[in-house]
C-alpha positions as CSV (number, residue, x, y, z in Angstrom):
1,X,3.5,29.8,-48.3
2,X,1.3,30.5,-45.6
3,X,-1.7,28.3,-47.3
4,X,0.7,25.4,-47.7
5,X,1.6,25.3,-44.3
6,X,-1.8,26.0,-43.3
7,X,-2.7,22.5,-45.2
8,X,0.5,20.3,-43.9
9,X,-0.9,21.5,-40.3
10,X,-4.7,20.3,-41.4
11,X,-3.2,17.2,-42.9
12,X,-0.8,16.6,-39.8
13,X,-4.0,16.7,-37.5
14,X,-6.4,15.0,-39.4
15,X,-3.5,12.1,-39.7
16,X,-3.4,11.9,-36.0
17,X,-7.2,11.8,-35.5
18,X,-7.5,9.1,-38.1
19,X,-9.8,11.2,-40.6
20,X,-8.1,9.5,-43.5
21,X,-11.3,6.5,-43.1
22,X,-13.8,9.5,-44.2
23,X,-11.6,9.4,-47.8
24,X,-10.0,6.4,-47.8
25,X,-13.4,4.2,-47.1
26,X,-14.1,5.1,-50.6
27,X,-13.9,2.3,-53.3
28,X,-11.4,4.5,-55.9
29,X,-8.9,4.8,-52.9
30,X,-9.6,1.8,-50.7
31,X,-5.6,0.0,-51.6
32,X,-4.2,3.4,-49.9
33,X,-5.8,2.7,-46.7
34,X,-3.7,-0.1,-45.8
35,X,-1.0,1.9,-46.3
36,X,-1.4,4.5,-44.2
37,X,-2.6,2.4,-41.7
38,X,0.3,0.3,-41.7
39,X,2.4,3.5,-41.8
40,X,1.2,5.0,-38.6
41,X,0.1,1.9,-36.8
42,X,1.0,3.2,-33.9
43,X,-1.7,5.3,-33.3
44,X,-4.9,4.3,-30.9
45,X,-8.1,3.3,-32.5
46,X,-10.5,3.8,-29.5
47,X,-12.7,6.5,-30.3
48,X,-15.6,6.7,-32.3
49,X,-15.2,8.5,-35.8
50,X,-17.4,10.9,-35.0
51,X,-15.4,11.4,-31.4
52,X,-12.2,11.6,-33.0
53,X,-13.7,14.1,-36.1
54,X,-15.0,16.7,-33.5
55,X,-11.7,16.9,-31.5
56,X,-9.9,17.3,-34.7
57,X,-12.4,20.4,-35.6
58,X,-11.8,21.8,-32.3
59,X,-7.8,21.6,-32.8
60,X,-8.1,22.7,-36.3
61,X,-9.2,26.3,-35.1
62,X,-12.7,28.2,-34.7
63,X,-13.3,28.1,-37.7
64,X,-13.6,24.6,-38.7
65,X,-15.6,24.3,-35.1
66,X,-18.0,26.9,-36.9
67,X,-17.9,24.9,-39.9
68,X,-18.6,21.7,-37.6
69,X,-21.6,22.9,-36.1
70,X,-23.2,23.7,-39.4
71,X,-22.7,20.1,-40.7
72,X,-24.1,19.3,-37.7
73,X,-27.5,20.9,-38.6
74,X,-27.0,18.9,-42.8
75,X,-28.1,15.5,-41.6
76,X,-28.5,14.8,-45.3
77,X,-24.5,15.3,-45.9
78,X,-23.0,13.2,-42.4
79,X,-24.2,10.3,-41.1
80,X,-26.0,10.7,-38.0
81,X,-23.7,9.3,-35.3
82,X,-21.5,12.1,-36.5
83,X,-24.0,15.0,-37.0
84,X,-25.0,14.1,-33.4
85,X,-21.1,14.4,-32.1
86,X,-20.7,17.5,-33.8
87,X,-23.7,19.2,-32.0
88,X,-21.8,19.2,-28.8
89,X,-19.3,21.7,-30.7
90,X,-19.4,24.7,-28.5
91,X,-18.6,28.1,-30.0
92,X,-16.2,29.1,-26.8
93,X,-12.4,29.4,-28.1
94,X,-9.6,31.3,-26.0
95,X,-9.7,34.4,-26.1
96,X,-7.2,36.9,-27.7
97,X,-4.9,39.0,-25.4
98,X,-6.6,42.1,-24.3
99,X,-3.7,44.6,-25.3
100,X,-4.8,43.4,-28.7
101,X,-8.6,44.0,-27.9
102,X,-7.5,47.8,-26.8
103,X,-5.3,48.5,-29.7
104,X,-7.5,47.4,-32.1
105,X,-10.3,50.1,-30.2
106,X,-7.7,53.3,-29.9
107,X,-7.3,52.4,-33.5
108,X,-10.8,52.3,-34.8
109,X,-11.3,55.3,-32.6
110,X,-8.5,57.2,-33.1
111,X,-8.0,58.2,-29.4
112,X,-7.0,57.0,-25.8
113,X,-9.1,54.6,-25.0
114,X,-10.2,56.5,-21.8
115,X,-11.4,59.2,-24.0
116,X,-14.0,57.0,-25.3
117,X,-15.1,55.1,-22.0
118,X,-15.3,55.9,-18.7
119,X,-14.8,52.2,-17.5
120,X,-13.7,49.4,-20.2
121,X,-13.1,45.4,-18.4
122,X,-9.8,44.3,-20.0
123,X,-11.3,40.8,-19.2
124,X,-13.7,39.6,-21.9
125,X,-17.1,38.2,-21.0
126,X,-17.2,36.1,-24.3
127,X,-15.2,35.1,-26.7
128,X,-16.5,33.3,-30.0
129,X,-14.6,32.6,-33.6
130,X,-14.5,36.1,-35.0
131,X,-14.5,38.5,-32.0
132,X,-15.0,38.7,-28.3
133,X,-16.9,40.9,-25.8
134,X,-16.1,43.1,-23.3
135,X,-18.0,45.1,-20.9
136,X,-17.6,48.8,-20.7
137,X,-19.6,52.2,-19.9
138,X,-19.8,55.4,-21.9
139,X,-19.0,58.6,-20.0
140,X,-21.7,60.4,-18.1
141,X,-23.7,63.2,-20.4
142,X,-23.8,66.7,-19.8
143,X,-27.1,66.1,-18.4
144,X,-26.2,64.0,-15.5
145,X,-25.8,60.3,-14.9
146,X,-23.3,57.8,-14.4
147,X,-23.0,56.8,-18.1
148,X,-24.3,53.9,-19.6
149,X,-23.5,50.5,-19.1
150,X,-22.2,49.1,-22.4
151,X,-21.2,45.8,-24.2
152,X,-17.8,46.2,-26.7
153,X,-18.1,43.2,-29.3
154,X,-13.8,43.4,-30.9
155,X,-13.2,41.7,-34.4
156,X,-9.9,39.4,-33.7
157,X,-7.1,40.6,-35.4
158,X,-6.0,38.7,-37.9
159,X,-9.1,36.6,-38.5
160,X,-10.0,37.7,-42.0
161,X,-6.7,36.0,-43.8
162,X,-6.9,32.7,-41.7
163,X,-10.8,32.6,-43.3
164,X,-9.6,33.6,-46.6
165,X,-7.1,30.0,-46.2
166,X,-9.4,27.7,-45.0
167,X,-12.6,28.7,-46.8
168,X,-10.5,27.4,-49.7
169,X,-9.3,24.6,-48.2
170,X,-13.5,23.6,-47.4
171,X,-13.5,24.2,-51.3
172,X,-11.2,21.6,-52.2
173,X,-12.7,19.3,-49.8
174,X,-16.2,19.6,-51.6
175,X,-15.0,19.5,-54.6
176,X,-13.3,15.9,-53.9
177,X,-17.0,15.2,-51.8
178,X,-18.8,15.9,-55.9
179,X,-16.2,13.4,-57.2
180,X,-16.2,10.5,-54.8
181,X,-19.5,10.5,-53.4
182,X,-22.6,9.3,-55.8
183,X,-24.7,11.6,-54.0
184,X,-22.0,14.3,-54.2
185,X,-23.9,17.0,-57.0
186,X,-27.1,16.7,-55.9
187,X,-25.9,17.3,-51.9
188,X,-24.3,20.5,-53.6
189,X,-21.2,20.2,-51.0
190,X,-20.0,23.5,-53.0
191,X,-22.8,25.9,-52.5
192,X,-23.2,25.0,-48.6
193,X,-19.7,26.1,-48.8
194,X,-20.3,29.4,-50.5
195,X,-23.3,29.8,-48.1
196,X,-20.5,29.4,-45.1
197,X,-18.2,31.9,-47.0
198,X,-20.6,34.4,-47.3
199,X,-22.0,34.3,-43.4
200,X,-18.5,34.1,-42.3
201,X,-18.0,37.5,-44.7
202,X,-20.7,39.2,-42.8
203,X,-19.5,38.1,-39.4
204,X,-16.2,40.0,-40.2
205,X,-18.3,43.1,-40.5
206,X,-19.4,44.3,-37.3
207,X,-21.5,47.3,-38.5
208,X,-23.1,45.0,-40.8
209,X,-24.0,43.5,-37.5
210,X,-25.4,46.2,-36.0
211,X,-27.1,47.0,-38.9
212,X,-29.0,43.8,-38.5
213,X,-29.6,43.8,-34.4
214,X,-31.2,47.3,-34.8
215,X,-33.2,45.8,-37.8
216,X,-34.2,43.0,-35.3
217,X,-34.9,45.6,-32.6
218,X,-37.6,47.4,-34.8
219,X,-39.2,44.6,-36.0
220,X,-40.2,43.2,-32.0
221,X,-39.9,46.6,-31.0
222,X,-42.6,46.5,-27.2
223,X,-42.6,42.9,-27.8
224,X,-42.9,40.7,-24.8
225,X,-41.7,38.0,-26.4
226,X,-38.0,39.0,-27.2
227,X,-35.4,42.2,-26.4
228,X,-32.8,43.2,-28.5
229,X,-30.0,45.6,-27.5
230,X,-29.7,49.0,-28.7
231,X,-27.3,50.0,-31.0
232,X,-24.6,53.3,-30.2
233,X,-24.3,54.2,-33.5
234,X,-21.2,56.8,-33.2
235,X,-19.1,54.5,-31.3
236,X,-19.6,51.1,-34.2
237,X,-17.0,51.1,-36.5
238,X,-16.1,47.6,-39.1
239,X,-13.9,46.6,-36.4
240,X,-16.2,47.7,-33.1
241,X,-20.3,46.9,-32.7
242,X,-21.2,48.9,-29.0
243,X,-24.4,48.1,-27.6
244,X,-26.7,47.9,-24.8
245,X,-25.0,45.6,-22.2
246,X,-28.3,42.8,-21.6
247,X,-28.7,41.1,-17.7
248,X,-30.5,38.1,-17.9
249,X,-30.3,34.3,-17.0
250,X,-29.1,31.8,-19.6
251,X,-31.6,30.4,-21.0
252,X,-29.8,26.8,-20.6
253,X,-29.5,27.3,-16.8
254,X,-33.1,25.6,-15.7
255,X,-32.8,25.5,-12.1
256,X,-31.9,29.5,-11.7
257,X,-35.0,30.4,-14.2
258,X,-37.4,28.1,-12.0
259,X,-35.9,29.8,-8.9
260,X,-36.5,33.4,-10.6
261,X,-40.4,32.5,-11.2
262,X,-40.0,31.9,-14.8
263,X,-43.0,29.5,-16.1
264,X,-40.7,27.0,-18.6
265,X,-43.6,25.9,-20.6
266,X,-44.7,29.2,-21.4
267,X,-41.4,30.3,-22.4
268,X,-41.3,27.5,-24.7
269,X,-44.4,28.3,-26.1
270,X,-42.7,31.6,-26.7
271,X,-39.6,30.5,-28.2
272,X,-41.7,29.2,-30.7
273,X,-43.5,31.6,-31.6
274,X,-40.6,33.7,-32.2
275,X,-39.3,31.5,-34.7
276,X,-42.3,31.6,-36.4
277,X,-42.9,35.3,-36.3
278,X,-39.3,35.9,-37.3
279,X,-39.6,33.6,-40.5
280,X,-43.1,34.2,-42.0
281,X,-43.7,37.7,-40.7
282,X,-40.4,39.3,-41.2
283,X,-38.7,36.9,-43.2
284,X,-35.7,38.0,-41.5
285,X,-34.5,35.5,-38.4
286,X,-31.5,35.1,-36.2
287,X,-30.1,32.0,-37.6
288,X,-27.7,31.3,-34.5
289,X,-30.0,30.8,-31.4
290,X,-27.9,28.6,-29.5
291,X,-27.9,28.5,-25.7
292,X,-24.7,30.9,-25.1
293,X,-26.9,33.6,-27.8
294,X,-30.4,33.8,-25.4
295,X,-30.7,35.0,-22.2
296,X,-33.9,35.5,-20.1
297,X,-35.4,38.3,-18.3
298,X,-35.5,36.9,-14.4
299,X,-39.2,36.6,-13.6
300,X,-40.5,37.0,-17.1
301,X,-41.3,35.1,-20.2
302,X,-39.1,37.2,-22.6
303,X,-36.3,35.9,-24.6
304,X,-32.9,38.4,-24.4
305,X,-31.1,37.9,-28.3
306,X,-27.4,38.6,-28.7
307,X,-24.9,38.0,-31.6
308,X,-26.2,39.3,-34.6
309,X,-23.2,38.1,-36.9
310,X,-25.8,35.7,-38.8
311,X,-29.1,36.2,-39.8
312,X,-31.5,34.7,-42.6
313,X,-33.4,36.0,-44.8
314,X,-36.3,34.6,-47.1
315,X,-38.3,36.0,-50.0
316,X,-41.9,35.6,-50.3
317,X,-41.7,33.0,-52.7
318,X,-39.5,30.9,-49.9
319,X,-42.0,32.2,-47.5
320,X,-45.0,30.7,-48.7
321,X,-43.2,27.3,-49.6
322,X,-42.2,26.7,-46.4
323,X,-45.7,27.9,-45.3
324,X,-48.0,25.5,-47.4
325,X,-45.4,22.4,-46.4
326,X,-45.9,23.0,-42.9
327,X,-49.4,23.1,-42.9
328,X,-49.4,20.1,-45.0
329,X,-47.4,18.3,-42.7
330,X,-49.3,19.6,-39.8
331,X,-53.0,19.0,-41.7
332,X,-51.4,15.3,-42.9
333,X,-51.9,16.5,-46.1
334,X,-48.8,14.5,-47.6
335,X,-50.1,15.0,-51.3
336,X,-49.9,18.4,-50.4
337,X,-46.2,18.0,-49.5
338,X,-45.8,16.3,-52.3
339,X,-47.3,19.3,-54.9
340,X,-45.5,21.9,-53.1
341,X,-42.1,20.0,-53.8
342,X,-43.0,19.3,-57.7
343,X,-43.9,23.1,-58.2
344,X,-41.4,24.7,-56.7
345,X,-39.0,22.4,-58.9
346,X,-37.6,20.7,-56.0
347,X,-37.8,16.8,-57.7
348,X,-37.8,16.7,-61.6
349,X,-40.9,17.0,-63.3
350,X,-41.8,13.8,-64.2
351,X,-41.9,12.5,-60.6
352,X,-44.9,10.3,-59.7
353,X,-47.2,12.2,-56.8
354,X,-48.4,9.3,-55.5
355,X,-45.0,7.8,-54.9
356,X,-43.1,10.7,-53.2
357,X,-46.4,11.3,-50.9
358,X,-46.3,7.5,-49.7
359,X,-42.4,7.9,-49.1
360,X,-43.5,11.7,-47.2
361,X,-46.2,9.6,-45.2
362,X,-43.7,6.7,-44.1
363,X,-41.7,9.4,-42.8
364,X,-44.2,12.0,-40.6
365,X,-47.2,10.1,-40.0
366,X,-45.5,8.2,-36.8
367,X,-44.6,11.4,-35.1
368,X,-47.9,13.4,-34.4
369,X,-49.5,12.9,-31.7
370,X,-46.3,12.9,-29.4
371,X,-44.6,15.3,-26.5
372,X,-42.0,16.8,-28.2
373,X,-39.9,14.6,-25.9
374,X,-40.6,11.4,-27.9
375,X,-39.6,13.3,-31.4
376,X,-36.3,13.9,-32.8
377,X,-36.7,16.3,-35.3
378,X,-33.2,16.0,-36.3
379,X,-33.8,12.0,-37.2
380,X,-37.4,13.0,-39.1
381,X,-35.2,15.3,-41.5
382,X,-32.5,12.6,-42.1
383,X,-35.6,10.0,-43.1
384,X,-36.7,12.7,-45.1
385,X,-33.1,13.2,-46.9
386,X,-32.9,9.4,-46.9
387,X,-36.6,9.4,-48.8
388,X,-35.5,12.2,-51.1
389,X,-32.4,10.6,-53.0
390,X,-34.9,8.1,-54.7
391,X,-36.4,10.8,-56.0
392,X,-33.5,13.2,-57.0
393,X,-34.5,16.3,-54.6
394,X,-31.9,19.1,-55.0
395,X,-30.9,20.8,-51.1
396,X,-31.6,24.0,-50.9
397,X,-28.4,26.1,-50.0
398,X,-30.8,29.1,-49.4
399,X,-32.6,26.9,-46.7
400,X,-29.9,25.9,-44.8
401,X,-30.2,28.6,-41.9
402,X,-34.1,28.1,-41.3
403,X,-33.0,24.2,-40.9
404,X,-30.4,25.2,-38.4
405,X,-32.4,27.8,-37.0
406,X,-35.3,25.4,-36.9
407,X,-33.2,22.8,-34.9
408,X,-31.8,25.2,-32.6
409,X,-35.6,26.0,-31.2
410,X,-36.5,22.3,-31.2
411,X,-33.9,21.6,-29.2
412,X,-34.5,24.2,-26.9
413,X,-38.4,23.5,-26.4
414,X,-37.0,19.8,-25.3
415,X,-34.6,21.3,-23.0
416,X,-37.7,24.2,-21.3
417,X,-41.0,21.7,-21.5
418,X,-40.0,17.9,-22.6
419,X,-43.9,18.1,-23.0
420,X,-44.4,20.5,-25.9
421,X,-45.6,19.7,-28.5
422,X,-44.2,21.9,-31.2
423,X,-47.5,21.2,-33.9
424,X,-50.1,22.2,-31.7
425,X,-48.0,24.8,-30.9
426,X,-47.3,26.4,-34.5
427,X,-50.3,25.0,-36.5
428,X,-52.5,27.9,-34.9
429,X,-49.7,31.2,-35.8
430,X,-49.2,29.5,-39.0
431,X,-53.1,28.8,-40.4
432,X,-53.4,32.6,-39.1
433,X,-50.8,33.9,-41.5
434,X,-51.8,32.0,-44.4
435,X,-55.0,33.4,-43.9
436,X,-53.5,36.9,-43.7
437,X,-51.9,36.0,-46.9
438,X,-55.0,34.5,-49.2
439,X,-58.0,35.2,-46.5
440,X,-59.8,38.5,-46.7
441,X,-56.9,40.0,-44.5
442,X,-54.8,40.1,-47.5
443,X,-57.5,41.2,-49.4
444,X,-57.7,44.2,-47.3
445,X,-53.9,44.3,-46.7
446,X,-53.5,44.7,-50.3
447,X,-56.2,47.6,-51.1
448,X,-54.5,49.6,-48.5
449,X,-51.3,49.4,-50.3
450,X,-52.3,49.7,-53.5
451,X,-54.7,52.6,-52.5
452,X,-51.9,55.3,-52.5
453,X,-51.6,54.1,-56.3
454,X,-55.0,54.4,-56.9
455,X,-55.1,58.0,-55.2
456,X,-52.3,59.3,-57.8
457,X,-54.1,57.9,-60.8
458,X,-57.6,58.1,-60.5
459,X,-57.1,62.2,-61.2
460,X,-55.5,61.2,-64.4
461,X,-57.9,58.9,-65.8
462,X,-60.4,61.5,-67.8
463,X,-56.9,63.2,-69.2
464,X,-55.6,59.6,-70.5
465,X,-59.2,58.5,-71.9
466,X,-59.6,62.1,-73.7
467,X,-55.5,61.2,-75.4
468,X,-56.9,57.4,-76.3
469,X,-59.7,58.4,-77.9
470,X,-58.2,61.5,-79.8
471,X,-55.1,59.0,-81.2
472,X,-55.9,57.4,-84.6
473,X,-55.3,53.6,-84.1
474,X,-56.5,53.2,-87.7
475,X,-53.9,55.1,-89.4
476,X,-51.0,53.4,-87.1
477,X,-52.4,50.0,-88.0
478,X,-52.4,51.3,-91.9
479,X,-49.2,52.4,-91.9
480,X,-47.9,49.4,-89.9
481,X,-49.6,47.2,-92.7
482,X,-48.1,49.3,-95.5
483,X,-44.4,48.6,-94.3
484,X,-45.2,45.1,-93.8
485,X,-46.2,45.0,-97.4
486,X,-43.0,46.5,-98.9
487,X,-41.0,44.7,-96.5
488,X,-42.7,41.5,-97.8
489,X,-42.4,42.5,-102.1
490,X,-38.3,43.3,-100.9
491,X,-38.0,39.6,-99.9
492,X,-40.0,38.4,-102.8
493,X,-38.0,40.2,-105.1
494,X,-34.8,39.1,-103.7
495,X,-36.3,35.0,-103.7
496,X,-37.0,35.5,-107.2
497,X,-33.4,36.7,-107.6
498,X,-31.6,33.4,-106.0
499,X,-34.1,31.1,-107.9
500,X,-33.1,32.3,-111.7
501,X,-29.5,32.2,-110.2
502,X,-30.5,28.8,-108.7
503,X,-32.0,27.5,-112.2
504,X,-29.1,28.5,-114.8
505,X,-26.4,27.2,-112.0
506,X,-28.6,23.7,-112.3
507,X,-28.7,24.4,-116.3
508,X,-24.8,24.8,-116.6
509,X,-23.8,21.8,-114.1
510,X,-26.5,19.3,-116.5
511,X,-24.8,21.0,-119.9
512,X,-21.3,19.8,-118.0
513,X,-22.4,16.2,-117.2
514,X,-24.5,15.8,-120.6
515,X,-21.2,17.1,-122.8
């Protein structure tokens, strides 16, 4: 019951936003349009469709807003007047009543809520789709102290069943995308959704959360480049994430980082670099580096990372993909592009090199050499999607956060330093880790790993030579022969069996036709 009326209330609002053009444009329904137009005629037609679709997101719920700003990132799925309204989708819904916030805390922590803090703000600082964040401290240790100031990120009640309904309501919806749209299975419409599902699973998690901040912590653990809050591991529950409450400017808030002595190109220069360090160092990366997630240290280059509800992940087979296509596409190397695409089984086999590298040139070769400020990367990867139907490339699901993610830090490099220029600025980090990879770093990389190995069996190896040469291979291989042999006369036997049966059958059957 709840799902139905879940679905009159989506269909209700995407009636009175117009959304019925995104369905009803389509040839196999185009007579019903009429109809309904006539039906509600009343309604105004001024906005723009992409206008009137992010409005109807952002009354739909956080979730669909969630959902919006992905498909903002999938140029290859929305057209780009629309991708580009629904990157001004901001992740900031009401928040939930703070009795609810406190109940939900004496219940994950089975006591008083005073027992657990010494201060807790019933206000929230933030509030996103899945939980919102208060500020607290803990109580003062035996050892002295005022007790350390805290952040308390709550789960909103109630969240995981209104997921459960509208996840399968995206299903539905991309399931009718794979029948009405030509380009609908090879834009895989169902796997993005899956890919949604399972984030939005691990958002609902907080100590998987926490589990992957403190992950994130180690790995820049001293960095300059970017802090991560510590995790307080005996106060994190599924329900509750507590961590080290962060000061710092937003990083969208230009004027006050000038005023604080921040120098905006070098932090640029940073953000970069953290992208790429995450991705092909770690191949784990925060995969939701939007303005309201990054703060800055006041004075300082150093990036401040919060909300760890969704991170990506990449194996070292993605890793060095994405590796040899950027240096391709840095180097010009567009037949590179092009092999790197046919052997990882991106296009079909039988795809003609030369022809998807001129369609890969026509696309990059007019943006190098350009500030940062003359290049949407955003419009490069819809030329790019736009190049790739002719020759049948499947999306990636898997990918889809490192595009985001990828965005995300283009975007803010154009907001820091309009002057950056994001090649010159990755090419270097990039031809160093390839070379740590297939240079004679990875040769020595690789001997000092497998050395341990090496260590434990090189004391066995007079042992294991003494036990090969003691075996008797030849009378193994003679015995091995021997079965082979009888095996062999068993099925001879038996041939010879079915063939007289197969002659006097042929003998009887002539007799019969003869007589």
């Amino acid at each position: 019951m709840m799902k139905l009326l879940r679905l009159v209330r989506i269909l209700a609002i995407g009636l009175r936003f117009e959304l019925e053009e995104f369905f009803l444009g389509h040839e196999r329904v185009r007579p019903l349009r009429w109809l309904v137009r006539a039906t509600l005629f009343w309604r105004p037609l001024a906005e723009p469709r992409g206008v009137r679709l992010r409005r109807a997101l952002e009354a739909l719920g956080p979730i669909f807003v969630k959902f919006g700003q992905m498909l903002s990132t999938r140029r290859d799925l929305v057209p780009l007047d629309i991708a580009d309204e629904l990157a001004l989708l901001q992740d900031r819904v009401p928040p939930f009543p703070s009795a609810a916030a406190i109940a939900t805390l004496e219940a994950a922590y089975k006591r008083p809520l005073a027992e657990v803090f010494a201060e807790f703000d019933a206000t929230p600082v933030a509030s996103a789709s899945v939980a919102q964040v208060h500020f607290a401290r803990l109580h003062a240790s035996p050892a002295g102290g005022d007790g350390t100031a805290v952040a308390v990120k709550v789960l909103r009640p109630g969240i995981a069943p209104v997921i459960a309904h509208d996840v399968s309501l995206l299903y539905a919806a991309a399931g009718l995308v794979e029948k009405l749209f030509a380009d609908g299975k090879r834009l895989r419409p169902r796997e993005v959704v899956a890919e949604f599902e399972k984030h939005l699973e691990d958002e609902l998690d907080l100590m998987r959360e926490a589990a992957n901040c403190s992950q994130l912590r180690r790995n820049f653990k001293d960095s300059p480049l970017l802090l991560v809050p510590g995790v307080y591991w005996d106060y994190c529950g599924r329900d509750v994430m507590v961590m080290d409450r962060m000061d710092g400017i937003p990083v969208s808030r230009i004027e006050r980082l000038r005023e604080s002595g921040v120098n905006l190109p070098r932090l640029a220069a940073s953000g970069v670099e953290i992208f790429f360090t995450q991705v092909f160092r770690d191949g784990f990366f925060h995969a939701d580096m939007h303005p309201g997630n990054i703060l800055v240290r006041p004075g300082s280059e150093q990036y401040i990372a919060l909300d760890f509800g969704i991170m990506g992940t990449l194996t070292e087979v993605d890793k060095q993909y994405l590796a040899r296509n950027f240096l391709a596409f840095f180097r010009r190397d567009y037949k590179g592009v092009a092999l790197a695409h046919l052997e990882s089984g991106w296009v079909p086999p039988d795809t003609r090199i030369d022809e998807l590298e001129a369609a890969v040139r026509a696309v990059c070769e007019p943006v190098f050499d350009r500030p940062l400020k003359e290049i949407s990367f955003g419009r490069v990867l819809l030329q790019l999607f736009q190049a790739s139907r002719r020759f049948n490339v499947e999306i990636q699901p898997q990918l889809v956060l490192l595009q985001k993610t990828l965005l995300n830090t283009e975007g803010l490099g154009r907001q820091l330093a309009p002057e950056l220029d994001l090649w010159k600025t990755a090419k270097p980090f990039l031809e160093r880790w390839m070379n740590e990879q297939v240079g004679w770093r990875a040769l020595v990389k690789n001997l000092q790993t497998e050395a341990p190995k090496w260590a434990a069996l090189l004391p066995q190896l007079p042992r294991l030579a003494h036990q090969a040469l003691n075996e008797n291979r030849l009378t193994q291989l003679e015995a091995g022969l021997a079965l082979m042999l009888r095996q062999q006369h068993v099925r001879n036997r038996w041939l010879g069996v079915i063939a007289g049966l197969l002659a006097a059958l042929s003998a009887v059957l002539l007799y019969s036709v003869l007589h």
